[in-house]
N, C-alpha and C positions, 0 to 999 in steps of 0.2 A: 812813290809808287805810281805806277801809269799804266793805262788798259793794253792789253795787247795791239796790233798795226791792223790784225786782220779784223777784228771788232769794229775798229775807226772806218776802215772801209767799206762798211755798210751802214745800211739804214735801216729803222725799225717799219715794218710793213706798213707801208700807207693804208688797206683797206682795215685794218685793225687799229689804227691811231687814232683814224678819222669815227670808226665804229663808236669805239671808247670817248673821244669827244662830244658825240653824239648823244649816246646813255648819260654822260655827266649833264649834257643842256636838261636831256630829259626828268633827271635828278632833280635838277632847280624850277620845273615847275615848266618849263619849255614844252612846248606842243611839236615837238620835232619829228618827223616824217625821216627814218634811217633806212636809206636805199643805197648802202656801200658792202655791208655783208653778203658774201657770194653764200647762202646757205637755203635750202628749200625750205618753206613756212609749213610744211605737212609734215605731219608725226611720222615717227619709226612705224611700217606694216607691225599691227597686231601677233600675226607668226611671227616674226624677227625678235621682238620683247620677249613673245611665249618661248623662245629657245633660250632666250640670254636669262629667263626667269629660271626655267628649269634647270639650267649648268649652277646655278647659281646654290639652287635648294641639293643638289648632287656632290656641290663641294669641289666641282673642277676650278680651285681659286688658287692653285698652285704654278710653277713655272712651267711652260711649256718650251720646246727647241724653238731656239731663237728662229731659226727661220719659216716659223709657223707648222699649227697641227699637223699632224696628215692626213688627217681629213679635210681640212681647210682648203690643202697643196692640192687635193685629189679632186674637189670642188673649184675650184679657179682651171686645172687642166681639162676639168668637163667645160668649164668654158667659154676656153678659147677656142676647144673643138667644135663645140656645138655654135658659137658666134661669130669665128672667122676659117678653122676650119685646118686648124693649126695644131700641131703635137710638139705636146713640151712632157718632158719626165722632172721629177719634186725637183732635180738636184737643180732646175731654172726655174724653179718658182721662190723668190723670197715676199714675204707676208714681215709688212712694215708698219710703225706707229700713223699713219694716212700715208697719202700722196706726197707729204712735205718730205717725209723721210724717205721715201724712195729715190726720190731726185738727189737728196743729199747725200744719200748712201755713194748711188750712182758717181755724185762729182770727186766724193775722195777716195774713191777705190780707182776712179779712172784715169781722174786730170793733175798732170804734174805742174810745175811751176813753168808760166806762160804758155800753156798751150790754149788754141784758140777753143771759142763754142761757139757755133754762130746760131744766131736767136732771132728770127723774124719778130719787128715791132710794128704792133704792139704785143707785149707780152706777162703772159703771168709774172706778178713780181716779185717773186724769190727766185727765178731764176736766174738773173745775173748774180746775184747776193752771192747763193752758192756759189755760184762758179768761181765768184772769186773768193770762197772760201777754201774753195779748194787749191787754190795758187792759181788758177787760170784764170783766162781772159775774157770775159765777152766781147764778141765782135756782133753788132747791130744791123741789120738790112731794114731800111726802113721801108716799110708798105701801111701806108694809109689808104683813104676810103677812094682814093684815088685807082689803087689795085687791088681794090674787093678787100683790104686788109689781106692779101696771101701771094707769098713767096711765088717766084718765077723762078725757071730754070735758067734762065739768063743771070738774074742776080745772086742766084743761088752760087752758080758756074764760078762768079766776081766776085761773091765772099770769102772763096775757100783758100786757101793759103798753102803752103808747109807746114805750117804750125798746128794748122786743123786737126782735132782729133772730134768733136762733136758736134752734130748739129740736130736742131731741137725741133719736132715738129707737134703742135697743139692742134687739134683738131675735132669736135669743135675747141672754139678757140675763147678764151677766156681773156681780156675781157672783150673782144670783138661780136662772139657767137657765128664767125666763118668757121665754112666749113667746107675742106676739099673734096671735091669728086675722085671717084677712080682714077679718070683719065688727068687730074692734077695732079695727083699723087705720082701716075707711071711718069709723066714727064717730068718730076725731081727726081723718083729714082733713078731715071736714065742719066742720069748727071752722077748719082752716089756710086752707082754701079763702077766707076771709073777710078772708085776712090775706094777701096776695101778694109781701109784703114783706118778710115772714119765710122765711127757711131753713130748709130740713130737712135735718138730718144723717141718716140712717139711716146705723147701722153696723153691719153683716150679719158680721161678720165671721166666726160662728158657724152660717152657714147651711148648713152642710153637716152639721153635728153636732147632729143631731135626736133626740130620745129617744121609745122607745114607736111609737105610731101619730101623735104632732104631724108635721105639714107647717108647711111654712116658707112664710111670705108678708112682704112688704114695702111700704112707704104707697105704691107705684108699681103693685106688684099690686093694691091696695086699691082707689087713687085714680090712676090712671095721667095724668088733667087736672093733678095737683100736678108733671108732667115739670120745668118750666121753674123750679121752685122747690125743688127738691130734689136734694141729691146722696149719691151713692152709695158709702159706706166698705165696703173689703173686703179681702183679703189670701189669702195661701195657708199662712199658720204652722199656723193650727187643722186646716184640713180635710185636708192631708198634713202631718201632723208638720215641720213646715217651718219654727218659729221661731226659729231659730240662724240662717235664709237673710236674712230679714229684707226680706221684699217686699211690702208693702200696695201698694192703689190706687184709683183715687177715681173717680168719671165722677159728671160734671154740667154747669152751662153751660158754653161758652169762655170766657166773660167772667172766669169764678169759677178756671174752672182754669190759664188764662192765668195769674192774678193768685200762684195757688199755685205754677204751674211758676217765676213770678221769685222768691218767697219760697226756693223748693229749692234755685236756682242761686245763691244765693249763703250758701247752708249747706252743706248737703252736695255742691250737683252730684247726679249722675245715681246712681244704684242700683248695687250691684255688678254687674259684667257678668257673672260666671259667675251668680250669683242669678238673674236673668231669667230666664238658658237655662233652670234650673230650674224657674222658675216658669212656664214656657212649657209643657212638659215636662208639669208637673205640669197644665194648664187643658186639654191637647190630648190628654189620653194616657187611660186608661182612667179611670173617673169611680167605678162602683158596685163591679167588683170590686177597687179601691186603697180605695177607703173602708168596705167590708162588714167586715171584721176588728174594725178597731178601733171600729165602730158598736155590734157584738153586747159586745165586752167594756165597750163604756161602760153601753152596755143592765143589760148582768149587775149592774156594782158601784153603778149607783145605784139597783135597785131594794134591792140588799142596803145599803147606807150609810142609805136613809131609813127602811126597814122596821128598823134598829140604831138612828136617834138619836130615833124615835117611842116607841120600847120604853126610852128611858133617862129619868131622875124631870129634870122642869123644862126639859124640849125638846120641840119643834115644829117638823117639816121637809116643806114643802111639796112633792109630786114635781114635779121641774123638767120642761120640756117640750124642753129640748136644753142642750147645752153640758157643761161636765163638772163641773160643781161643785155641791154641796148649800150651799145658804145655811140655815141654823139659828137659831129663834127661841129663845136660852137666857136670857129676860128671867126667867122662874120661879128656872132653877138660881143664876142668879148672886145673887139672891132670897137661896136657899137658903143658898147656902155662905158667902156672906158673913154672913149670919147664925148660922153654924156658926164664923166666925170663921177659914174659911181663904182668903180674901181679904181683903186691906187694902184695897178700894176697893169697892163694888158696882155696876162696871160691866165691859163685855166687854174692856177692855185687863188689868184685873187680871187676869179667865177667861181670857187669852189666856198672860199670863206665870205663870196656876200652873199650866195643861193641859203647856205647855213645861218649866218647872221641876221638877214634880212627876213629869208622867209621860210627859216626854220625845215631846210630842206638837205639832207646830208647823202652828196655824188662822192665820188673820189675823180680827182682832176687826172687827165690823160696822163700827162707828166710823169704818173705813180707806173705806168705800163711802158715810158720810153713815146709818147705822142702826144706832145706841146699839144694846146689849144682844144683836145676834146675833152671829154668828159664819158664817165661809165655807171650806168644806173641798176640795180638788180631788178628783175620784176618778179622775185621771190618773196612777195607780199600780197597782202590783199587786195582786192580790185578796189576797195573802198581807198584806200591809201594811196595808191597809184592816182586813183581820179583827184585825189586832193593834192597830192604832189605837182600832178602835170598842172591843177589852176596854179599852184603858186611860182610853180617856173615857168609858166607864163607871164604871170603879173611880172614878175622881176627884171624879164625879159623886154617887157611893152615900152 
């Protein structure tokens, strides 16, 4: 007996390998410092519990329709109206196990055998996975820190093919924290526009974790004529510490979301019922003061994390414009040290297992996102953590 082909063709998530290696050092007695889980260090809002307490003492622990409450559907269509300004009816809202499932839905309701997805690297990394779980392809456009990490309509224009049926746009961007303006957005839709036949994934999933004075826009804010060709990825884990709940969800055609909702019902079925409430909870309930807390301390530790890895010999960190992660150009240090002789490779997997090894410090290496030679840290931790991390990738660094 033997695994199936499309199994072998993937890989098990780097930021969950590396996590898991991490808690086992921590296990034995290791003083390890884990800055690879993409996840916010602040509790679920108080109201958000107080709903998921009450469904729970009410006894809504039965199935719900697979493509979520309707109250939930009615909640998610308030909005997109009231945040970008957008009208969708239930039958384009599907309500998914997170974000992972949404995407996944997405790639085997949409993509047959070889059809292209083109993916701006660096990139979340289940997105190629899926892709080629669904028989397709990724096709890669590489934009490093060289192009702010974000896609041109030039290379956009040079990716697309015949084969193209999807192209993926992150924004902010995970693991980068880029983030495009209005005016970048209009200028890839003016390129999609050409192409009606192509999908757009936008996955906002981040759009509530803004850094600095960035605002947030989307190819529908940009290009709102691209409606009928674009769908909409989103979730409640980021913006209320919510990713234990496990609630993504999607709005775009019927046609598309139909096709997803049959994909769900014969995986998972319907979302957890207490998670809805939750997340219901969480879309209806206070917006700026559940999310002002944890805004100012993301605020604080990444201007302190970039203004730490600019100041260390052989790094380069762009300030990100939301999300909570520093993505790190260590193409010099790894340079460096491997030519010092304390790496056995000179590339970012080796930097990744001496930072750990050494000094007890856990990145996940570029590599894991499609971009040799960097590295991506979460600052979804304590400021106390961060300041001890940054000495020690320092010291490793000197």
């Amino acid at each position: 007996m033997e695994l199936s082909h499309r199994v072998q063709a993937i890989k098990e998530s780097p930021t969950l390998a590396i996590t898991a290696k991490a808690q086992k050092l921590k296990a034995d007695g290791r003083d390890v410092i884990a800055l690879a889980a993409g996840e916010p260090d602040f509790d679920t809002p108080d109201h958000i519990k107080a709903a998921a307490i009450e469904a729970i003492r009410q006894g809504f622990t039965k199935y719900t329709p697979v493509s979520g409450t309707p109250s939930l559907k009615q909640a998610i269509i308030a909005k997109f109206k009231r945040d970008q300004g957008m009208d969708y009816n239930a039958r384009q809202i599907l309500v998914s196990c997170g974000g992972k499932q949404s995407f996944y839905n997405l790639c085997q309701a949409f993509l047959n055998d070889g059809d292209e997805a083109v993916i701006p690297a660096p990139y979340w990394v289940s997105y190629p996975d899926m892709v080629i779980l669904a028989g397709g392809k990724p096709v890669f456009v590489a934009c490093g820190i060289e192009q702010s990490y974000k896609l041109d309509p030039r290379r956009l224009e040079a990716a697309i093919s015949a084969r193209t049926k999807l192209v993926v746009i992150n924004s902010p961007s995970n693991p980068t924290g880029a983030v495009y303006t209005r005016e970048e957005l209009k200028a890839l839709g003016e390129v999609l526009k050409k192409y009606p036949k192509i999908l757009i994934a936008s996955d906002d999933m981040y759009e509530h974790v803004m850094l600095g004075a960035t605002r947030f826009s989307n190819i529908l804010d940009a290009c709102p004529e691209l409606y009928p060709q674009t769908i909409l990825l989103n979730g409640v884990s980021k913006a209320y510490s919510m990713t234990g709940w496990r609630i993504g969800y999607a709005a775009g055609p019927e046609w598309l979301i139909k096709a997803m909702d049959n994909i769900q019902s014969q995986s998972t079925s319907n979302p957890c019922s207490i998670s809805q409430v939750a997340a219901e909870a969480a879309l209806t309930g206070p917006q700026a003061d559940c999310l002002a807390p944890m805004l100012q301390a993301f605020n604080e530790r990444h201007v302190f994390v970039v203004d730490r890895f600019n100041a260390m010999r052989g790094l380069q960190c762009l300030p990100a414009g939301g999300a909570f992660y520093a993505f790190v150009d260590a193409r010099q240090a790894i340079q460096n040290l491997h030519q010092e002789g304390k790496l056995a490779a000179p590339n970012d997997m080796a930097l990744g297992s001496y930072l750990l090894e050494a000094q007890d410090v856990a990145v996940v290496p570029g590599s894991a996102f499609g971009a040799e030679g960097y590295f991506r840290i979460s600052f979804a931790t304590s400021m106390a953590n961060l300041e001890k991390a940054m000495d020690r990738i320092e010291k490793a660094l000197a």
